[in-house]
mmCIF entry with sequence, helices, sheets and N, C-alpha, C, O atoms, coordinates in Angstrom:
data_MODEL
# 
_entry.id   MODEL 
# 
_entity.id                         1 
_entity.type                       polymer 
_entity.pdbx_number_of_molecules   1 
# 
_entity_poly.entity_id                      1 
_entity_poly.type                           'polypeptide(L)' 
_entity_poly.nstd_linkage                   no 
_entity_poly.nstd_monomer                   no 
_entity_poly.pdbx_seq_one_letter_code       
;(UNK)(UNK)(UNK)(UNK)(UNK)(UNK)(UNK)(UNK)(UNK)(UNK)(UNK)(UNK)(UNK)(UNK)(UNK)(UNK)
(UNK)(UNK)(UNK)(UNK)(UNK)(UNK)(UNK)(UNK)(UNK)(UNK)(UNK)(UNK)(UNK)(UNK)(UNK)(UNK)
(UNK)(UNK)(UNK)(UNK)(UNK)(UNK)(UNK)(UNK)(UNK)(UNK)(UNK)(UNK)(UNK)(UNK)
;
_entity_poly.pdbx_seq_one_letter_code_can   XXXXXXXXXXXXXXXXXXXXXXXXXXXXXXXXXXXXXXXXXXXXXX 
_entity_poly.pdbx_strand_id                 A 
# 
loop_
_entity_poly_seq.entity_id 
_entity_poly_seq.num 
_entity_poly_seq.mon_id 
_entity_poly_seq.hetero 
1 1  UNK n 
1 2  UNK n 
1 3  UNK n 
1 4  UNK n 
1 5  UNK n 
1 6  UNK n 
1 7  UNK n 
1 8  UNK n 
1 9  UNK n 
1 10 UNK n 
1 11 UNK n 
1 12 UNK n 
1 13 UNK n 
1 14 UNK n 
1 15 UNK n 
1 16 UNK n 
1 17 UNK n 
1 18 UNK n 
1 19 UNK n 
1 20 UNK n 
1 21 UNK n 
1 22 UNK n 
1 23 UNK n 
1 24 UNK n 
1 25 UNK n 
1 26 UNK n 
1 27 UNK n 
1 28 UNK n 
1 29 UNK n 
1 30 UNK n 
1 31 UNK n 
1 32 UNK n 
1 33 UNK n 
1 34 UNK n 
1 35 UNK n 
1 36 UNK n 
1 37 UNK n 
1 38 UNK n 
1 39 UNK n 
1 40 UNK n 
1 41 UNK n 
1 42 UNK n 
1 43 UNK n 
1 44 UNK n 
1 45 UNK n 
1 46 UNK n 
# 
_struct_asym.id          A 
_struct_asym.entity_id   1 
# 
loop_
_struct_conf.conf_type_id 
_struct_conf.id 
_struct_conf.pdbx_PDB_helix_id 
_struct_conf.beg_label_comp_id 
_struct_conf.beg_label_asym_id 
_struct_conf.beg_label_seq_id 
_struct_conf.pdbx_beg_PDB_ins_code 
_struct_conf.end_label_comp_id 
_struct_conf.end_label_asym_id 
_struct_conf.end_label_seq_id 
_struct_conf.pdbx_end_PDB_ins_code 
_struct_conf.beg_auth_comp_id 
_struct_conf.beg_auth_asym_id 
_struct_conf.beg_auth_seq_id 
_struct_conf.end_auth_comp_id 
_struct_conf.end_auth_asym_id 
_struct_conf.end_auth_seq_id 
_struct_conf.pdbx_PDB_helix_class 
_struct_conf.details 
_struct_conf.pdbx_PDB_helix_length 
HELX_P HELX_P1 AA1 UNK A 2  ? UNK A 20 ? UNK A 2  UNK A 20 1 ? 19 
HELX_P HELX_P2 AA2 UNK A 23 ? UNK A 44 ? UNK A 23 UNK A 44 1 ? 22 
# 
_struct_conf_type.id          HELX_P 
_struct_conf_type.criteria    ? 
_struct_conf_type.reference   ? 
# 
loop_
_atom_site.group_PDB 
_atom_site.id 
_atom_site.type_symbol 
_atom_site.label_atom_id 
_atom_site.label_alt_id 
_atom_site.label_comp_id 
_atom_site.label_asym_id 
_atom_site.label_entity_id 
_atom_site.label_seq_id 
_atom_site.pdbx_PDB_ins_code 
_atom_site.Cartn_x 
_atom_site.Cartn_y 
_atom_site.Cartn_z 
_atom_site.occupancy 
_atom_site.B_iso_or_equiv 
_atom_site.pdbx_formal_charge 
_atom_site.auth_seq_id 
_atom_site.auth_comp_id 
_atom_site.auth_asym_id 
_atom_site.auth_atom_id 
_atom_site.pdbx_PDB_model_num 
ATOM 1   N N  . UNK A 1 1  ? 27.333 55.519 -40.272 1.00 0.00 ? 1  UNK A N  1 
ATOM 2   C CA . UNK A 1 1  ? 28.164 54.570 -39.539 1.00 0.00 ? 1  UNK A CA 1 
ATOM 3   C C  . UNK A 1 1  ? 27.323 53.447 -38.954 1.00 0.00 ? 1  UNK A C  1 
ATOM 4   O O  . UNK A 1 1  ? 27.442 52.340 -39.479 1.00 0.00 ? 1  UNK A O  1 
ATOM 5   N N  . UNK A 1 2  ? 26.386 53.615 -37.809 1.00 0.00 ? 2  UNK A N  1 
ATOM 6   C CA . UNK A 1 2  ? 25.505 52.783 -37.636 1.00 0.00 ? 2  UNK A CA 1 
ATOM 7   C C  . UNK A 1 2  ? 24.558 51.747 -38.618 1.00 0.00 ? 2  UNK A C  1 
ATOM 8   O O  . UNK A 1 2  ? 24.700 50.526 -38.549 1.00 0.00 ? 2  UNK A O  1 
ATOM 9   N N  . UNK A 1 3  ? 23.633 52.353 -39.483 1.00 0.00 ? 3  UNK A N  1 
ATOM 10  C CA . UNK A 1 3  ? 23.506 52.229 -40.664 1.00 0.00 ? 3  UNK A CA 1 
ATOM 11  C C  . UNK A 1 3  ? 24.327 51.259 -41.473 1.00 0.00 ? 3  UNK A C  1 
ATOM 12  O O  . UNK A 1 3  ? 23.774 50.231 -41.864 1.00 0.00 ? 3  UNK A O  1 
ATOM 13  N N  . UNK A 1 4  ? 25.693 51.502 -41.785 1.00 0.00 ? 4  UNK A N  1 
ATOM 14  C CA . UNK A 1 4  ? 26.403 50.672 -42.059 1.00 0.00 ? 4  UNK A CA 1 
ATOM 15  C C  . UNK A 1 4  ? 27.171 49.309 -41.836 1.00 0.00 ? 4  UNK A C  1 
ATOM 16  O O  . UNK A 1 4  ? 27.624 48.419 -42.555 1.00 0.00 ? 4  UNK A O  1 
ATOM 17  N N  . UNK A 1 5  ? 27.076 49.648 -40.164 1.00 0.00 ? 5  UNK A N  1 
ATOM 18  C CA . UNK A 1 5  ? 27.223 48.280 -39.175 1.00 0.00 ? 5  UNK A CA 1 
ATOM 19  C C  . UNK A 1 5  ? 25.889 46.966 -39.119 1.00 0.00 ? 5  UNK A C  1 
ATOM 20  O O  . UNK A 1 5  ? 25.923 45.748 -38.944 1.00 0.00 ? 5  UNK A O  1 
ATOM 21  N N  . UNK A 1 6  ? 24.670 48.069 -39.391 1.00 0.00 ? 6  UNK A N  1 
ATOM 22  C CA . UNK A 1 6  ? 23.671 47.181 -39.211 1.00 0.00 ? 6  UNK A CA 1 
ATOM 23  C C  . UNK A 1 6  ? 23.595 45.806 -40.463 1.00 0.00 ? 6  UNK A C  1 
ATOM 24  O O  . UNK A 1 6  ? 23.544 44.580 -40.357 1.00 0.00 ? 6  UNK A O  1 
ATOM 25  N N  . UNK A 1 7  ? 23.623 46.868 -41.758 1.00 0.00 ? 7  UNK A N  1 
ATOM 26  C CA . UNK A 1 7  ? 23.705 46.194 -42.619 1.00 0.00 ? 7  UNK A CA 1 
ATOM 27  C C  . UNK A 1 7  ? 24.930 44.863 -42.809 1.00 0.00 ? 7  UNK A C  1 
ATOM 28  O O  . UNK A 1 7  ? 24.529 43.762 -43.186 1.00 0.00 ? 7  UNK A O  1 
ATOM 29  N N  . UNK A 1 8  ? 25.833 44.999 -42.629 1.00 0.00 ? 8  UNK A N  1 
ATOM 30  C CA . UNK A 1 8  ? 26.996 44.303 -42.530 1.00 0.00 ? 8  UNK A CA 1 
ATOM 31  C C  . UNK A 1 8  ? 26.514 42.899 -41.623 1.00 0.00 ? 8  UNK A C  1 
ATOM 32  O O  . UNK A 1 8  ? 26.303 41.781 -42.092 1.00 0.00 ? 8  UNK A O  1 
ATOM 33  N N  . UNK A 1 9  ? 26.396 43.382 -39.985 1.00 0.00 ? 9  UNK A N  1 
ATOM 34  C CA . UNK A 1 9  ? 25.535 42.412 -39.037 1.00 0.00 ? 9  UNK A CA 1 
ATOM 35  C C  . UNK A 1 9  ? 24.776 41.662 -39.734 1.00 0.00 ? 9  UNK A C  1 
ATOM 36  O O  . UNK A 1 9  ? 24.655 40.448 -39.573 1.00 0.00 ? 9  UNK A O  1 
ATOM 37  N N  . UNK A 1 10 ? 24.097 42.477 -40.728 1.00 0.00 ? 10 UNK A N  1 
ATOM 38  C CA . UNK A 1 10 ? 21.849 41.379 -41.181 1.00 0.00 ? 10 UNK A CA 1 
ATOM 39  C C  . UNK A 1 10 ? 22.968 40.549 -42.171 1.00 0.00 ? 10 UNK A C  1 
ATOM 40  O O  . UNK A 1 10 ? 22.732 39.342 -42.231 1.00 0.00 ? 10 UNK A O  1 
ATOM 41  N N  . UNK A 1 11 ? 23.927 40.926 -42.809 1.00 0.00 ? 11 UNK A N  1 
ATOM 42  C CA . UNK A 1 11 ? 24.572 40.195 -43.986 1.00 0.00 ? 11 UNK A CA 1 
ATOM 43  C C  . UNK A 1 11 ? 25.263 38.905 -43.843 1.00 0.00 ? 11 UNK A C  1 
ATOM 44  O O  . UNK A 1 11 ? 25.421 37.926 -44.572 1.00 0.00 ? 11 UNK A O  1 
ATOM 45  N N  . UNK A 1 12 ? 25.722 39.332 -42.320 1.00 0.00 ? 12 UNK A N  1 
ATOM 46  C CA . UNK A 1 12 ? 26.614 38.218 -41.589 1.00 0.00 ? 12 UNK A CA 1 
ATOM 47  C C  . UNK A 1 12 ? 25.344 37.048 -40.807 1.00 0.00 ? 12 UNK A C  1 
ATOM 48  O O  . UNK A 1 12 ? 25.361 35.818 -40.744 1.00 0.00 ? 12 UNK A O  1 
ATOM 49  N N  . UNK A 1 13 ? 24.482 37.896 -40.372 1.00 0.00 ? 13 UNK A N  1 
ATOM 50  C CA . UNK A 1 13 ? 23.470 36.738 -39.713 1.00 0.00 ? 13 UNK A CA 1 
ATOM 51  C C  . UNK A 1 13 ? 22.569 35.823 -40.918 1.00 0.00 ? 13 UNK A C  1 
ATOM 52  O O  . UNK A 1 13 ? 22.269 34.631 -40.987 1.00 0.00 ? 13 UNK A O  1 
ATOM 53  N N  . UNK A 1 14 ? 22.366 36.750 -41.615 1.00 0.00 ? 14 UNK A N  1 
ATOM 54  C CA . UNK A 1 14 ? 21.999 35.712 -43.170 1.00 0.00 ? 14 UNK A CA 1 
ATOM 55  C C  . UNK A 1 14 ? 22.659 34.419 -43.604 1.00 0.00 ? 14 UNK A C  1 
ATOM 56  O O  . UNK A 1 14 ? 22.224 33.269 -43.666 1.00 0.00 ? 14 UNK A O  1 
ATOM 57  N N  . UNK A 1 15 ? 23.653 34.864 -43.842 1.00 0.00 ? 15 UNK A N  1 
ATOM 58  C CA . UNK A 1 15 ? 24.782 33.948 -44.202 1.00 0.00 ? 15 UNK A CA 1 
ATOM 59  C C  . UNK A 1 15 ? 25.073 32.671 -42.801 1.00 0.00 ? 15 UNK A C  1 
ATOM 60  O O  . UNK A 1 15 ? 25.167 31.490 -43.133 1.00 0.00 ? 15 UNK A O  1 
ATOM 61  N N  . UNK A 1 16 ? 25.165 32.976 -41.625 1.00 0.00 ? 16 UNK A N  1 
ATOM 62  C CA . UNK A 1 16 ? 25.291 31.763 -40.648 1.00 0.00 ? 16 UNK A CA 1 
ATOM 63  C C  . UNK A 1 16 ? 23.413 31.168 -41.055 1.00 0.00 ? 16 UNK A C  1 
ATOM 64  O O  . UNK A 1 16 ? 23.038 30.055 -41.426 1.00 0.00 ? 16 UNK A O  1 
ATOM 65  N N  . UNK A 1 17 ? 22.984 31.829 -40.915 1.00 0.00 ? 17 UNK A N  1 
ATOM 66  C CA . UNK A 1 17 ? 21.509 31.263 -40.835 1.00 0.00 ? 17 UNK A CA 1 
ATOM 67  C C  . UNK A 1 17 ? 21.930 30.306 -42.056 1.00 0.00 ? 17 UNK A C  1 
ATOM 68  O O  . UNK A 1 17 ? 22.254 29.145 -41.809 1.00 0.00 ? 17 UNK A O  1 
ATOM 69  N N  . UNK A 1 18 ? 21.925 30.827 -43.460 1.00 0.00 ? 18 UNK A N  1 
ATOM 70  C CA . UNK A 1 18 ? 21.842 30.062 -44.550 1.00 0.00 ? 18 UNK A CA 1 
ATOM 71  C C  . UNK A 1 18 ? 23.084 29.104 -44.829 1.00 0.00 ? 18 UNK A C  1 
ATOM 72  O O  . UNK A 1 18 ? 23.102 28.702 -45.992 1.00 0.00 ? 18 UNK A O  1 
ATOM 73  N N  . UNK A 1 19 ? 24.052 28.680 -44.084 1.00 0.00 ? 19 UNK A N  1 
ATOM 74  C CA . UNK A 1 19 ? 25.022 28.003 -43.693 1.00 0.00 ? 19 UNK A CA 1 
ATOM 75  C C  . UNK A 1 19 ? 24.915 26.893 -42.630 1.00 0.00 ? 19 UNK A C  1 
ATOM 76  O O  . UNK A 1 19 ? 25.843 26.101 -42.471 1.00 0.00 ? 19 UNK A O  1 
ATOM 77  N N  . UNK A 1 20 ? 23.631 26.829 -41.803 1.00 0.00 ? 20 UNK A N  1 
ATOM 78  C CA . UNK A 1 20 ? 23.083 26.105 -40.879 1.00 0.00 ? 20 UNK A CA 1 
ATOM 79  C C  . UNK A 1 20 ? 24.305 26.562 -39.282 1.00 0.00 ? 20 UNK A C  1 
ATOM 80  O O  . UNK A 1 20 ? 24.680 25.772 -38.416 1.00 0.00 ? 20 UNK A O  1 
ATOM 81  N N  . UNK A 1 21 ? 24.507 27.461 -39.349 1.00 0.00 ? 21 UNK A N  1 
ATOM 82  C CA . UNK A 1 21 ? 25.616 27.754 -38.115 1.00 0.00 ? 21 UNK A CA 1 
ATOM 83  C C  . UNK A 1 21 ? 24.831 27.217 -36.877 1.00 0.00 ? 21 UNK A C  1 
ATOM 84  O O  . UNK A 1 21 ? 23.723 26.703 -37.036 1.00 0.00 ? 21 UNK A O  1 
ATOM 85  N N  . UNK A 1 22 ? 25.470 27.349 -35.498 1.00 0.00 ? 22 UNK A N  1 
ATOM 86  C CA . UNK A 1 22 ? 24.934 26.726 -34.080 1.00 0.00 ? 22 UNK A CA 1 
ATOM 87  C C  . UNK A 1 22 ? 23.722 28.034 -33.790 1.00 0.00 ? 22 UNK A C  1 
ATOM 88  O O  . UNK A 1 22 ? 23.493 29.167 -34.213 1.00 0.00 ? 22 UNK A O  1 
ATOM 89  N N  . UNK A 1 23 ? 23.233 27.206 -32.944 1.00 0.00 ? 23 UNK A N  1 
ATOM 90  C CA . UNK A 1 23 ? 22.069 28.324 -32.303 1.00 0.00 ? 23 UNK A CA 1 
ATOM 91  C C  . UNK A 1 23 ? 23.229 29.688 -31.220 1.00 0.00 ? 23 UNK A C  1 
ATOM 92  O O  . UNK A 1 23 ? 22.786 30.827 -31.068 1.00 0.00 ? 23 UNK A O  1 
ATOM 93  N N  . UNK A 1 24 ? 24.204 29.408 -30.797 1.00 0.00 ? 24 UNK A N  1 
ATOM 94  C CA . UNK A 1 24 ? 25.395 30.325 -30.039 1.00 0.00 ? 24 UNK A CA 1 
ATOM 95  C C  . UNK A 1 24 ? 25.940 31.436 -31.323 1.00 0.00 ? 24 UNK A C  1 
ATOM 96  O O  . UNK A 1 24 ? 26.194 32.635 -31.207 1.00 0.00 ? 24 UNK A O  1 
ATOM 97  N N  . UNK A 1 25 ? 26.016 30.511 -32.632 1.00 0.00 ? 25 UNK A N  1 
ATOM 98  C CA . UNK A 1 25 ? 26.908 31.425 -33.265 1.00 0.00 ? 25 UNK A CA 1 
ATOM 99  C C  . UNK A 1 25 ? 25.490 32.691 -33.451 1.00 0.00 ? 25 UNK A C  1 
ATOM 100 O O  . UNK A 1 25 ? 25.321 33.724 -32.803 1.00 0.00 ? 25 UNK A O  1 
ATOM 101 N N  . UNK A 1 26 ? 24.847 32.252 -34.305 1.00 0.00 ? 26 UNK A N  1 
ATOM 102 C CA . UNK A 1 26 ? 23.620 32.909 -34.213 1.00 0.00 ? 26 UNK A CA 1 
ATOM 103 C C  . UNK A 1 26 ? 23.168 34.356 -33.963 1.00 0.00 ? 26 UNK A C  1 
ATOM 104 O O  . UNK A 1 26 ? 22.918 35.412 -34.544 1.00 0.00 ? 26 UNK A O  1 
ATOM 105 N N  . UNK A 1 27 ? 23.238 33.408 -31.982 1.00 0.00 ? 27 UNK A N  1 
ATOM 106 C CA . UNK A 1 27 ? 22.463 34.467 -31.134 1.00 0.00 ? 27 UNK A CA 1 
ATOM 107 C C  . UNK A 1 27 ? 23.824 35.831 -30.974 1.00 0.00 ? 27 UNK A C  1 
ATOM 108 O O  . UNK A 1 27 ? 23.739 37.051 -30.831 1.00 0.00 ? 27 UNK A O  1 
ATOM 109 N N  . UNK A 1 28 ? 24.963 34.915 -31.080 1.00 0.00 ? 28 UNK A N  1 
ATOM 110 C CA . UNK A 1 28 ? 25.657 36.120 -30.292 1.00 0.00 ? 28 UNK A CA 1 
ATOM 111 C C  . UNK A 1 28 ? 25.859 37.334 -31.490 1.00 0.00 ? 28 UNK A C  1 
ATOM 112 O O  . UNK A 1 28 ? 26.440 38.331 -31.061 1.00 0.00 ? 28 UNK A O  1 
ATOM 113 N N  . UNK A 1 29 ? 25.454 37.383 -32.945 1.00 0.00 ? 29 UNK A N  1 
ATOM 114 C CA . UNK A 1 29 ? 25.370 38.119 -34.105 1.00 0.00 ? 29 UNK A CA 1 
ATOM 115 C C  . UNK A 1 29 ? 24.036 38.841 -33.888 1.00 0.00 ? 29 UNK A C  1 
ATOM 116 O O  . UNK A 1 29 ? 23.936 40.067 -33.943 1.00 0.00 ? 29 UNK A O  1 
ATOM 117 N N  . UNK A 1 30 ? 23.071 38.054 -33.653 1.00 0.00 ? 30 UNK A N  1 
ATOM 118 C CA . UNK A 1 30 ? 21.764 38.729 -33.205 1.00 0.00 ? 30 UNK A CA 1 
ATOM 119 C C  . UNK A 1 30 ? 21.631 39.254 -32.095 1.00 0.00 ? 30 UNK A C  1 
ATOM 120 O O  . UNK A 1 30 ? 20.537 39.732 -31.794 1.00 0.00 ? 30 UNK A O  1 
ATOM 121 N N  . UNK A 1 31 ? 22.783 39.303 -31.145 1.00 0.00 ? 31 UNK A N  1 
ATOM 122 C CA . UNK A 1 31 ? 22.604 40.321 -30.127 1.00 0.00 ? 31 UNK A CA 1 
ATOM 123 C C  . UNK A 1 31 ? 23.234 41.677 -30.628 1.00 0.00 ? 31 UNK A C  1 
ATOM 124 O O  . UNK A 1 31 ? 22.668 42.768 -30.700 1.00 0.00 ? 31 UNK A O  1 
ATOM 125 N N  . UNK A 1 32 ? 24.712 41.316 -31.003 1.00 0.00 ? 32 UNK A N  1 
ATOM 126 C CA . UNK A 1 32 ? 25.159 42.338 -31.451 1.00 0.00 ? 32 UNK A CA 1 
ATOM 127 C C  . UNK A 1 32 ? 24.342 43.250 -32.435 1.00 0.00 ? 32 UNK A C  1 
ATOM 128 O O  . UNK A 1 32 ? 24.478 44.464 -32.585 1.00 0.00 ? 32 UNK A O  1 
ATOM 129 N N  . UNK A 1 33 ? 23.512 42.457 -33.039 1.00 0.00 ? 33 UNK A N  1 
ATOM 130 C CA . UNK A 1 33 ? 22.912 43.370 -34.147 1.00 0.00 ? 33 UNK A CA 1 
ATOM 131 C C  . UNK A 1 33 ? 21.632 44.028 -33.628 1.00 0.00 ? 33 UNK A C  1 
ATOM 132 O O  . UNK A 1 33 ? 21.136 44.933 -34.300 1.00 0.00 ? 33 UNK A O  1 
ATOM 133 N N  . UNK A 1 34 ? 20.954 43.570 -32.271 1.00 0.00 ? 34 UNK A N  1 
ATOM 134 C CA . UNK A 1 34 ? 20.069 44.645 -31.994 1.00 0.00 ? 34 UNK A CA 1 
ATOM 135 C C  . UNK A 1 34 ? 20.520 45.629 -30.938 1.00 0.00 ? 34 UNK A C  1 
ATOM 136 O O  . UNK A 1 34 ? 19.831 46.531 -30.462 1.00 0.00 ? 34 UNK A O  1 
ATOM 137 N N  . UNK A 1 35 ? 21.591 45.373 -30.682 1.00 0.00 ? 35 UNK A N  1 
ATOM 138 C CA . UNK A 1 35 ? 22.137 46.444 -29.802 1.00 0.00 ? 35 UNK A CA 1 
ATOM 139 C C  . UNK A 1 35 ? 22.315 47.625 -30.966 1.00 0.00 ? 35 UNK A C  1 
ATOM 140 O O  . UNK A 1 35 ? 21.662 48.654 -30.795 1.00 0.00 ? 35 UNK A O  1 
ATOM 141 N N  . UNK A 1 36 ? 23.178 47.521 -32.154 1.00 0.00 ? 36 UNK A N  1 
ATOM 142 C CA . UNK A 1 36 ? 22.960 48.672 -33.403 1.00 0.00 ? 36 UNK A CA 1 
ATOM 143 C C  . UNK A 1 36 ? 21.778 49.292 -33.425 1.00 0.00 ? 36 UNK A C  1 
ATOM 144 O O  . UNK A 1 36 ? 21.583 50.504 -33.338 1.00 0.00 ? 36 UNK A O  1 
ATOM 145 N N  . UNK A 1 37 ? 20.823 48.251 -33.570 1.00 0.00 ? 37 UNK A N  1 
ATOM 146 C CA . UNK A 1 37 ? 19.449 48.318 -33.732 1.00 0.00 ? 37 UNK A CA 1 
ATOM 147 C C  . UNK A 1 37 ? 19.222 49.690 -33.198 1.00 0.00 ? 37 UNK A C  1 
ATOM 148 O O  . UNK A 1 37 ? 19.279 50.779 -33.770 1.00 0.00 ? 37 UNK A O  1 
ATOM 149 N N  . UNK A 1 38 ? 18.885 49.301 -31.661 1.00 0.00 ? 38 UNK A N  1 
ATOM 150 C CA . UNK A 1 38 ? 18.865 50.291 -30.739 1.00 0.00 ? 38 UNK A CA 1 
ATOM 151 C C  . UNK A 1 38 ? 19.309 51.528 -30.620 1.00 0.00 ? 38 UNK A C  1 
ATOM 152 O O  . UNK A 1 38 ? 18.699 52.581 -30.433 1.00 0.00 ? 38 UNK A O  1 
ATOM 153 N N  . UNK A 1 39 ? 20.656 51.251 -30.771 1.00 0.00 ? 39 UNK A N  1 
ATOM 154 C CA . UNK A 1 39 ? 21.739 53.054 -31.031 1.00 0.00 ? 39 UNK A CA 1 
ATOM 155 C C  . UNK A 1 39 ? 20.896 53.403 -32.234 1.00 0.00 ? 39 UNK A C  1 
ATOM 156 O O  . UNK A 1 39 ? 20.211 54.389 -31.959 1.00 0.00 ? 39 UNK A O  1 
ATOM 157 N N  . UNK A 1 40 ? 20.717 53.039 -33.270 1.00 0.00 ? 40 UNK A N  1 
ATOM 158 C CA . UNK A 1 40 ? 20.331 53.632 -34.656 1.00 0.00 ? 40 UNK A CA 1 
ATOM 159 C C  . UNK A 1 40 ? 18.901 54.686 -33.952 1.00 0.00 ? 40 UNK A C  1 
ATOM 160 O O  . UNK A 1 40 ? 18.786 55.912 -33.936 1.00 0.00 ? 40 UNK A O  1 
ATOM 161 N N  . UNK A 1 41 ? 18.047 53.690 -33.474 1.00 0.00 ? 41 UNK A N  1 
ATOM 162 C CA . UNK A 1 41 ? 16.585 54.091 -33.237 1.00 0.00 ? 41 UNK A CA 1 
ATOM 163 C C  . UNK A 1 41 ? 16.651 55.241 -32.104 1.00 0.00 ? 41 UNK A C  1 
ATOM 164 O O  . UNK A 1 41 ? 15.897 56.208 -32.201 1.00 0.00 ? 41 UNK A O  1 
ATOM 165 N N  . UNK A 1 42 ? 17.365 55.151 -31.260 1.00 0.00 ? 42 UNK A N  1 
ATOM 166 C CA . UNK A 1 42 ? 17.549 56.529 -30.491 1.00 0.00 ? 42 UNK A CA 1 
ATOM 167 C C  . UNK A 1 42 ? 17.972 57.317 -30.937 1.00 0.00 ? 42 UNK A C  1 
ATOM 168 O O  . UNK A 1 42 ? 17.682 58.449 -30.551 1.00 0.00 ? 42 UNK A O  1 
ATOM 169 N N  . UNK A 1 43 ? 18.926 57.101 -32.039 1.00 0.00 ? 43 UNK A N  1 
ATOM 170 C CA . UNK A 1 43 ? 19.458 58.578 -32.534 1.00 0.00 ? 43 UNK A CA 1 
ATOM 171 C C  . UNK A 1 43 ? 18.665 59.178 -33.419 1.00 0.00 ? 43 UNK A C  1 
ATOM 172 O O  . UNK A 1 43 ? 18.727 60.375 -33.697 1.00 0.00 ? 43 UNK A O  1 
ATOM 173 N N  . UNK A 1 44 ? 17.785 58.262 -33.960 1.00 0.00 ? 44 UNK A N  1 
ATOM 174 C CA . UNK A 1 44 ? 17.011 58.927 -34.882 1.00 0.00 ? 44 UNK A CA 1 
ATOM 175 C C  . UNK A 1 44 ? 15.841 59.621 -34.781 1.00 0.00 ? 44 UNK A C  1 
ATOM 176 O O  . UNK A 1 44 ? 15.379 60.422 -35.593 1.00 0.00 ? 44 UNK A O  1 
ATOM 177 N N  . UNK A 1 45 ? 15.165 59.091 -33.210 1.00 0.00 ? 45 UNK A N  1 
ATOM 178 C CA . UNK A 1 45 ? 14.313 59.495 -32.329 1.00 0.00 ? 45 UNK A CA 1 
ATOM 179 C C  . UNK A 1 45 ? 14.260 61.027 -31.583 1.00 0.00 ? 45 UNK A C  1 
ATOM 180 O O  . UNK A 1 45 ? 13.269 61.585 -31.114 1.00 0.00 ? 45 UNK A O  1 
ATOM 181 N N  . UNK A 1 46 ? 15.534 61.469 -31.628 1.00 0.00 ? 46 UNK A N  1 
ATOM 182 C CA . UNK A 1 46 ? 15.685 62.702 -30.987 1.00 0.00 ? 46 UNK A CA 1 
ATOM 183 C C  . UNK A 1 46 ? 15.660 63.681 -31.098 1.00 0.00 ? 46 UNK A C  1 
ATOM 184 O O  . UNK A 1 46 ? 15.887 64.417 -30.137 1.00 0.00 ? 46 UNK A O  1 
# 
């Protein structure tokens, strides 16, 4: 599940990146996506 969100997120931030999107649209994809980040790495940590 996580795993799957992440990927989706990097797919979606690719695509604004390579679309020239705002520095807002961006960040707020790259937050969301290291918050996944995070859940992923603790769970896998334990």
């Amino acid at each position: 599940m996580l795993s799957q969100k992440i990927e989706e997120l990097r797919a979606k931030l690719d695509a604004l990146v390579a679309k020239g999107a705002t520095y807002d649209e961006i960040y707020e994809v790259s937050k969301e996506l290291d918050k996944y980040i995070t859940q992923y790495y603790k769970r896998t940590s334990e």
